[in-house]
Every structure is written in C-alpha cells, then in structure tokens.
C-alpha distance (Angstrom), angle and dihedral (degrees) to the residues before:
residue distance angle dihedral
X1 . . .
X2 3.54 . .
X3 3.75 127.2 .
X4 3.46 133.3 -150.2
X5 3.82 143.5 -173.8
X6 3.78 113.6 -120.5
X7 3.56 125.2 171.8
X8 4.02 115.4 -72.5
X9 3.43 141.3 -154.3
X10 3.83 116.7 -158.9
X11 3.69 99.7 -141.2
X12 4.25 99.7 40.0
X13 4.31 109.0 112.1
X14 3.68 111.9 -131.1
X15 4.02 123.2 -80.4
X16 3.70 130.3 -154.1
X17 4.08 78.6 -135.5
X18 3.83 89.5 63.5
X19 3.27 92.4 68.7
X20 4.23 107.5 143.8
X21 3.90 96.5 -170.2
X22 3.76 129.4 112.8
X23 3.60 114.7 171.5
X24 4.15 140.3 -1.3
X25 3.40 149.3 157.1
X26 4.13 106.4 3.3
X27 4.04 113.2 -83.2
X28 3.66 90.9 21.2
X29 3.92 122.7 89.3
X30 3.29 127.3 -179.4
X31 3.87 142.3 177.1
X32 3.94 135.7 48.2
X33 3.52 117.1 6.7
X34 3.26 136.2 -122.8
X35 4.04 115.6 39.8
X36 3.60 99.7 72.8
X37 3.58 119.2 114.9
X38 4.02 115.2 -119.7
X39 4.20 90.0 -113.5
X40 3.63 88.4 54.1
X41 3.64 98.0 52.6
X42 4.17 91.1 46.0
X43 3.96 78.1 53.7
X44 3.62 99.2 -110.1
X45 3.75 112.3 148.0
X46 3.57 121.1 -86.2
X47 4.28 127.0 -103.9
X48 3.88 134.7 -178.9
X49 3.95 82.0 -97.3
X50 4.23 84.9 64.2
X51 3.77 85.2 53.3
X52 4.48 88.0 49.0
X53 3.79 83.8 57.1
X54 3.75 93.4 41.7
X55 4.23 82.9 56.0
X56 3.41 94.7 32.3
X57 4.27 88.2 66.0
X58 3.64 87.7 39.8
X59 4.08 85.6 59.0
X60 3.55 97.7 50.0
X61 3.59 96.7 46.6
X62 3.94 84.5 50.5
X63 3.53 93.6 48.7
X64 4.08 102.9 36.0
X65 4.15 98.7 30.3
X66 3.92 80.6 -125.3
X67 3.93 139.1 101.5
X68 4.08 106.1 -107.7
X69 4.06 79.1 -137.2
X70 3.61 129.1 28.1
X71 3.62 140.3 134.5
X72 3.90 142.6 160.0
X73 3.99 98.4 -69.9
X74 3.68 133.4 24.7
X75 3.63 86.7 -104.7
X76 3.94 96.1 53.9
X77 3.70 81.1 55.9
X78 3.21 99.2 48.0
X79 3.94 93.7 52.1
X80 3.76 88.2 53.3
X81 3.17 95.2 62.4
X82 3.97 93.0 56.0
X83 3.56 99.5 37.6
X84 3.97 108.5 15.2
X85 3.92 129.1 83.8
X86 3.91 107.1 -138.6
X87 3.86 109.5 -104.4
X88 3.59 120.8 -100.4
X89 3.88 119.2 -70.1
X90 3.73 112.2 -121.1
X91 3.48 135.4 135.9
X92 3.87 126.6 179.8
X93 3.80 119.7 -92.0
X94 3.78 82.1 -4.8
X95 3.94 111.0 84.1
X96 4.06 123.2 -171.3
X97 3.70 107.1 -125.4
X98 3.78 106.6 -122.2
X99 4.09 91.1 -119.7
X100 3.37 89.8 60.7
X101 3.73 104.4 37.2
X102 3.93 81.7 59.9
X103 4.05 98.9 43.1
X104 3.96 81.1 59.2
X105 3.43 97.5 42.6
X106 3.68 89.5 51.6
X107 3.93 86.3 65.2
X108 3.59 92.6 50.9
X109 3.72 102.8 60.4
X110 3.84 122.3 125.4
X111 3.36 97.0 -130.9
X112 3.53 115.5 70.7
X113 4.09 98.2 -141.2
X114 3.47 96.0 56.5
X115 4.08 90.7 58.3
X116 3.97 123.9 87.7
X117 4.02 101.1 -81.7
X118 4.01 92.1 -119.3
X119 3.84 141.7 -20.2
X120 3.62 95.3 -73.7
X121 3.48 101.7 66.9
X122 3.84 88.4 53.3
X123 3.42 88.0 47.4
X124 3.70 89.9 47.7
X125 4.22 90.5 38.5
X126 4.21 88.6 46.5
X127 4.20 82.0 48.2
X128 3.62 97.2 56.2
X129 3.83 97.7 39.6
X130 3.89 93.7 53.0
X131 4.12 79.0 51.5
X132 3.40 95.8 52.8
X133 3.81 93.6 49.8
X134 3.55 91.8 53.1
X135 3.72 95.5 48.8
X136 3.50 92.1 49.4
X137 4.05 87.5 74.5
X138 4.05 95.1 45.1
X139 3.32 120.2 135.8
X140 4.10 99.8 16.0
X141 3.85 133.8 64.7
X142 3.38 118.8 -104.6
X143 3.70 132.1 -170.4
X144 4.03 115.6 -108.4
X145 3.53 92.6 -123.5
X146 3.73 119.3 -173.4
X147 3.87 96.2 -108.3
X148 4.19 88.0 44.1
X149 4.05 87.3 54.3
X150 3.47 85.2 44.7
X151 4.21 101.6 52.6
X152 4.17 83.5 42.2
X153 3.53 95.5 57.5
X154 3.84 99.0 25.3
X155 4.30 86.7 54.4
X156 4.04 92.0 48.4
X157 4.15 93.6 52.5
X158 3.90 81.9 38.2
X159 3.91 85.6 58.4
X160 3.89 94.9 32.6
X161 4.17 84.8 55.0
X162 3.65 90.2 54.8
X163 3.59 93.8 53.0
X164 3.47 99.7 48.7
X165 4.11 89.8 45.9
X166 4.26 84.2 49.9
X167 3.81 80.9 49.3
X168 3.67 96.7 52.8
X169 3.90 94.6 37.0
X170 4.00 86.7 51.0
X171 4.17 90.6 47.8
X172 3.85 92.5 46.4
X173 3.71 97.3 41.3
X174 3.79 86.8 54.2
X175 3.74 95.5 50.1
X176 3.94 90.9 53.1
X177 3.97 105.6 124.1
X178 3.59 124.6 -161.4
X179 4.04 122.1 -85.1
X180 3.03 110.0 -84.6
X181 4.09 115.6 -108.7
X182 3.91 123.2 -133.5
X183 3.55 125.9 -131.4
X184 3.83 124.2 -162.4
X185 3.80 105.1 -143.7
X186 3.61 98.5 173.0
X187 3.71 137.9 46.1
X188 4.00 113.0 179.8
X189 3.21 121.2 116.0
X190 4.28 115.5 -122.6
X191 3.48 137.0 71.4
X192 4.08 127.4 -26.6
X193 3.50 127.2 -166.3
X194 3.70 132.6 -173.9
X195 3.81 117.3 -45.3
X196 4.54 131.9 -161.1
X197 3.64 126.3 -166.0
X198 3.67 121.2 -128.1
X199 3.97 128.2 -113.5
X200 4.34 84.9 -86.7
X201 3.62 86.8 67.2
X202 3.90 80.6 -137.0
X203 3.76 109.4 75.8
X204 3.94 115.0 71.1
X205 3.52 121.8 -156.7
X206 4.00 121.6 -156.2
X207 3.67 155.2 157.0
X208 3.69 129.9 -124.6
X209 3.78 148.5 145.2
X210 3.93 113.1 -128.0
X211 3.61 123.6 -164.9
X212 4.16 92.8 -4.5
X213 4.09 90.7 -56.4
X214 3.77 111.9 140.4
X215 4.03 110.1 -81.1
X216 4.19 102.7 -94.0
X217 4.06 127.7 160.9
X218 3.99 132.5 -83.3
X219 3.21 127.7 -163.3
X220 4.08 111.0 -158.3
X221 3.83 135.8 154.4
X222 3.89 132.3 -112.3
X223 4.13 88.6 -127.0
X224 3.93 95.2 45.4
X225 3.57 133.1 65.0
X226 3.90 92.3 -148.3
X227 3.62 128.1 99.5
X228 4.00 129.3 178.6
X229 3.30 126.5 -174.9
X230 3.57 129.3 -110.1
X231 3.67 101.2 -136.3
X232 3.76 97.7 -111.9
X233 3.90 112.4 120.9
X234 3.43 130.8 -163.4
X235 3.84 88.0 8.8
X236 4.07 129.3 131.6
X237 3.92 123.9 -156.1
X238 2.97 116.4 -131.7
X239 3.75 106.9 170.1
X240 4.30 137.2 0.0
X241 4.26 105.5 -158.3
X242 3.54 123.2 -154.2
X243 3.79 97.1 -84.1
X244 3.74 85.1 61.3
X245 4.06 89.9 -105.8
X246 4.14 114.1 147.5
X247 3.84 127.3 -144.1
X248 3.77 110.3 -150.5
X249 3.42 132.5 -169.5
X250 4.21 101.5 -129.0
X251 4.06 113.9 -152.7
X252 3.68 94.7 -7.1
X253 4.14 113.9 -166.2
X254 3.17 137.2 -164.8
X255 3.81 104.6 -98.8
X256 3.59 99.3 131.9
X257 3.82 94.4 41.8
X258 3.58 113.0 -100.9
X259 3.68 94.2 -2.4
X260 3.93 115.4 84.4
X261 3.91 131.7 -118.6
X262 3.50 118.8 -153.6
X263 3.94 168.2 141.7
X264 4.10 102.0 -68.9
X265 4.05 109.9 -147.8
X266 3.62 133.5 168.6
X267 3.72 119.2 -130.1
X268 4.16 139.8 173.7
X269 3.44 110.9 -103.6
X270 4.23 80.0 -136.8
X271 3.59 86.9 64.0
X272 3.82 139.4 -105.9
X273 3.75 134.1 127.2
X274 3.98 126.4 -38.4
X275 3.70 114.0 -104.0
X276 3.92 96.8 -141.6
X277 4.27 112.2 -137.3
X278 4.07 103.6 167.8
X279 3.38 154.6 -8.4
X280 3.68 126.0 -126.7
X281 3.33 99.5 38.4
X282 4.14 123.1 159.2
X283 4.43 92.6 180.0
X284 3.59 141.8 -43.9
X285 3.83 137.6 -156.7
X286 3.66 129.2 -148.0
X287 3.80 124.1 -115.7
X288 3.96 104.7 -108.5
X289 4.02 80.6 -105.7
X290 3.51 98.8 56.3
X291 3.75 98.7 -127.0
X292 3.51 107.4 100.1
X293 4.15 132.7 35.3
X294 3.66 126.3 -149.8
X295 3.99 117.6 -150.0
X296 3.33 143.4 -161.1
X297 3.91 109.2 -140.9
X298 3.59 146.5 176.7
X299 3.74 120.5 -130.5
X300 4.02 125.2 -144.3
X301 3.99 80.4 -96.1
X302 3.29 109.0 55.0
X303 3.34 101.6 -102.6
X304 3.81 124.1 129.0
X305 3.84 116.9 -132.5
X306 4.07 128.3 178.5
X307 3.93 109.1 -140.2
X308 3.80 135.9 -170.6
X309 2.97 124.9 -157.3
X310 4.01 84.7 31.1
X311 3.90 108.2 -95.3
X312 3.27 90.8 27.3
X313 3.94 115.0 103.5
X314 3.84 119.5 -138.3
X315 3.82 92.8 -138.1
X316 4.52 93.4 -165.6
X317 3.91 86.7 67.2
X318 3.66 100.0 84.5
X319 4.09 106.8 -138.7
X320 4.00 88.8 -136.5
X321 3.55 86.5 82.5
X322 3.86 120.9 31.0
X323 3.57 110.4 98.9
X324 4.18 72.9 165.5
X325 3.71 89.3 -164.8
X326 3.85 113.1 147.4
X327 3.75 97.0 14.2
X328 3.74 121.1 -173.4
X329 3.63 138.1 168.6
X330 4.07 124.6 -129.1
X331 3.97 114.4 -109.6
X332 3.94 82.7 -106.6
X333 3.72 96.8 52.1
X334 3.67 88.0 -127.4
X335 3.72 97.9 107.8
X336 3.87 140.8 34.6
X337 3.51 127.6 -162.8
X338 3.73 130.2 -154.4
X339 4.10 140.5 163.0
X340 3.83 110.6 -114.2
X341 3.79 92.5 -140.6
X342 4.07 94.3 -158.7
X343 3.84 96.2 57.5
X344 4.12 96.2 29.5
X345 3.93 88.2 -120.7
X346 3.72 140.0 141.2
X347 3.46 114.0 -130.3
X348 4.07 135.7 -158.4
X349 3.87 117.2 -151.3
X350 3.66 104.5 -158.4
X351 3.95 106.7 -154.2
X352 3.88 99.2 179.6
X353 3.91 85.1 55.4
X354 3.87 104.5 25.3
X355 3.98 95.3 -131.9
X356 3.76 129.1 115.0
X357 3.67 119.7 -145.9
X358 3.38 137.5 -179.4
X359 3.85 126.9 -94.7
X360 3.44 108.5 179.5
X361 4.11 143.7 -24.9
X362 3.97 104.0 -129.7
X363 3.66 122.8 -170.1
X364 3.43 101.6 -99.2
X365 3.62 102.6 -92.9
X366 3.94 97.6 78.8
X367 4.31 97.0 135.8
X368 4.34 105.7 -171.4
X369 3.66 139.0 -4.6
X370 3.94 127.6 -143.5
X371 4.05 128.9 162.6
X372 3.50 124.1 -117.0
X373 4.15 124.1 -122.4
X374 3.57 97.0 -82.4
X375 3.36 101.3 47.0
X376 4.17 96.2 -118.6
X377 3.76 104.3 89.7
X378 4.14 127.5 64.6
C-alpha cells in the first residue's frame, strides 16, 4: 500500500475519494479507481503490461477529457474495467485520428497478451505514428490548421508520456526486492499476541500465553529457536524506541472489545520495573527518536483522542474519527497512521500540515499496521 503526497488543504474533512492507496495484501486492491489493469483487480500479480494499461487510461483521458472507465460508484468502475470497452474517443472540433484511437486502445485491452509488452513499444508505436503524420504532408505546404497544431503537439506529449511511464516502469522495476521469507520462531502451542522487533532488527519481542498460562512477554531472536520470558505478565508491547526502551500496555482489558485498555509504562527491554505514564491507553508508538510517545486514549466519555506528548490531546484530529487502534508513527515522524474502527478505514495524520486524510477503506478484517524502511509504504 503505497502512499503518496497530494496537495492538502488544512481545513477539508476526509473523503472516501481521497483515498492515497494503490495496492495491498494479494486479491485485495484498494485506492483510486480507474487505472488498474483487469489482472490486477482479479488479484493476479502485477507485470510491465499492468503498468501499459495503467498509461494506456492515462492516454485516453489525455486525449478524450474523459475516464476510459467510470461509473456511479467505485465498484461500477471497477467492473468496467473487467468487463467494459472504454467509450468512444471524441471530442468536438477535435477528432481522434483512427491510428491513434487504436494504438491506445491496444493498451487498454483486458487481456494482458494482446497489450504492447512494455512502455517502450508505445513509446516506440506513439514515435512512429507522430512520424507518419508528419510525412504524410512532405513535399507540399499545408495550412497549420487548428486540429493539425493540435495532432503535432498532442502526438509529441503522447510520446513524451510514454517515456516518462517507461521511465517510471524502468525505476520501479529496478527497486523490486525479493519476497520476503518467513521464519517460524516459535513452536508452543497457546495464545500469541502482537509482537515488535528491536532497534537490531534481529531480536523480537512478544506476548503470548503457552499452555493456558496468563499471556506475558518473550523476548527471542530471528537466528535462535529459544525464547525466555521477560518477567512481565499480563503485559502487551506496544512499541521498542531506538534506545531499545519498550512501552507496554500493563493489565490490558477488554474495553474496546477485543482490543485492550490499559496502564501505559515504559520499561528496558534488559529488564527492571515499568515506569507507569497513563491510564486508558488502547497503543502508542514511539517518535523515530525515542523521546516522545504518541497514544491513542479513551477519555472518561467515551470518546477516543490521539495525544502527544501523552496526556496531551492533539486537538486537529477530530475525535469523530479515531478509532486510534494500531497507531504507528512514519520513519520520519511526520506521519501517523491508525484504523478508524467505526468506518473500517485507514487513516493518515499529517503533523507537518495538521489534517487527517484518508488512506484506504479495507474490508473489515485489516489486523496491524507497520511502515516500511522508507517511510512511504504501510
């Protein structure tokens, strides 16, 4: 799930259209609609001829002023992409040329083989048709009519899109890492709950309840099969800093259903006793420097607040819509991310610009958040 920086304005409420994500778990897409290729939406993986169909919509809407699929809802939209052919591409006093109405249509087709294989041969196809429209006119003078200024400049952006989508395809296609490979690092049978790494990006530390004993935390290592606990019972971490400090969640209930409430306290993950900070607490992230915490809290009536420094209420995040459950702050401290538990959404709290936007509507089952390396993906 990608996520971008559009233009904001501080005082706008959140809409399900400003959604920011692209792509998540497999066989579920979410996000604008509208440029994703029918195989991606059936949850198929994705290949540079997705990313033709991704600039083959961009085209038409260039060319026509209108989406090649839209309807009413996101998911009229989304079924017109897999089952629709886009309407026809006309605009008044500004016709198509047939050549190119095909070339883009080409990009647009449902099944994948019958596409251009990547952005260079519609750069290449583009290339050769803006070409052949100029050597139509060799050899005699003719006019530069409107529609003729039109075509010449309308075929070189055409050409200068394709590039910059080849471009793109080539820059993400080189940043592609390896899938990632799962470890099991614990074999009891019981109860786990959630788990962090530390700053080593090698020791993990968790909570669970083995063999019907009260859930406590673990502290174990991604190249050992050992774990041993850290004496800390009935405790949930929430969050390890950079200085290697944990904050727990002491006694948590079950307030807000299955999600706990409790006493938050900061701990060494060598040991020693929790320093207690607040009550009411549902999680909390550390700042990427390790000296502050935000919090997700509940107040005396009912409502929900995200604080930072804890106890102190971040009045721009409207308390209509923080559910606040499985808060986490962006590598650059500049963002926090949270489900909104009433409306089954994941929402962006933009610090720098104190607005909260929406990120994406998930199905309901979405279970954890974290932020990749760079600080751009969730």
């Amino acid at each position: 799930m990608w996520f971008g920086h559009p233009t904001r304005h501080p005082h706008h409420a959140p809409r399900s259209g400003d959604s920011l994500g692209a792509v998540t778990d497999e066989g579920i897409w979410v996000g604008t609609p509208g440029y994703a290729s029918p195989e991606q939406l059936r949850g198929l993986p994705a290949t540079p001829r997705s990313d033709v169909f991704a600039l083959g919509a961009v085209l038409f809407e260039m060319l026509s002023g209108q989406r090649a699929f839209k309807g009413a809802t996101k998911a009229d939209t989304l079924s017109a992409i897999l089952e629709h052919d886009p309407p026809p591409m006309t605009v008044p006093g500004r016709p198509v040329p047939p050549a190119l109405d095909r070339l883009v249509r080409r990009c647009l087709e449902k099944d994948p083989d019958d596409r251009f294989q990547s952005a260079r041969d519609v750069a290449f196809a583009l290339d050769a048709f803006s070409s052949g429209s100029s050597s139509e006119s060799a050899g005699a003078v003719v006019p530069a009519t409107p529609a003729r200024r039109w075509l010449q400049a309308g075929a070189a952006l055409l050409v200068a899109a394709a590039l910059v989508g080849l471009g793109f395809l080539g820059s993400r296609l080189a940043s592609e890492k390896p899938a990632p490979v799962f470890k099991q690092l614990t074999f009891r049978r019981g109860w786990l709950d959630q788990a962090r790494f530390a700053p080593d990006g090698r020791t993990v530390i968790y909570g669970a309840g083995w063999d019907g004993k009260p859930v406590e935390l673990f502290q174990t290592r991604t190249d050992s099969p050992e774990s041993r606990p850290l004496g800390l019972v009935h405790a949930k971490v929430l969050s390890i800093s950079a200085q290697s400090h944990m904050a727990i969640l002491l006694d948590p209930s079950r307030q807000q259903g299955f999600f706990g409430v409790g006493t938050l306290a900061v701990v060494p993950m060598v040991g020693g006793t929790p320093r207690e900070l607040l009550e009411n607490v549902i999680f909390a992230d550390w700042t990427p420097d390790g000296r502050d915490l935000r919090v997700s809290r509940v107040q005396p009536n009912g409502d929900i607040t995200i604080e930072q420094p804890p106890g102190t209420v971040l009045e721009w995040i409207p308390r209509s819509i923080t559910g606040g459950r499985y808060l986490r702050v962006s590598r650059d401290g500049l963002y926090a991310a949270f489900s909104d538990a009433a409306s089954d959404r994941i929402m962006i709290a933009d610090g720098e610009r104190k607005v909260v936007r929406i990120l994406a509507e998930t199905p309901g089952n979405a279970w954890g958040l974290a932020w990749g390396a760079t600080g751009r993906e969730l």
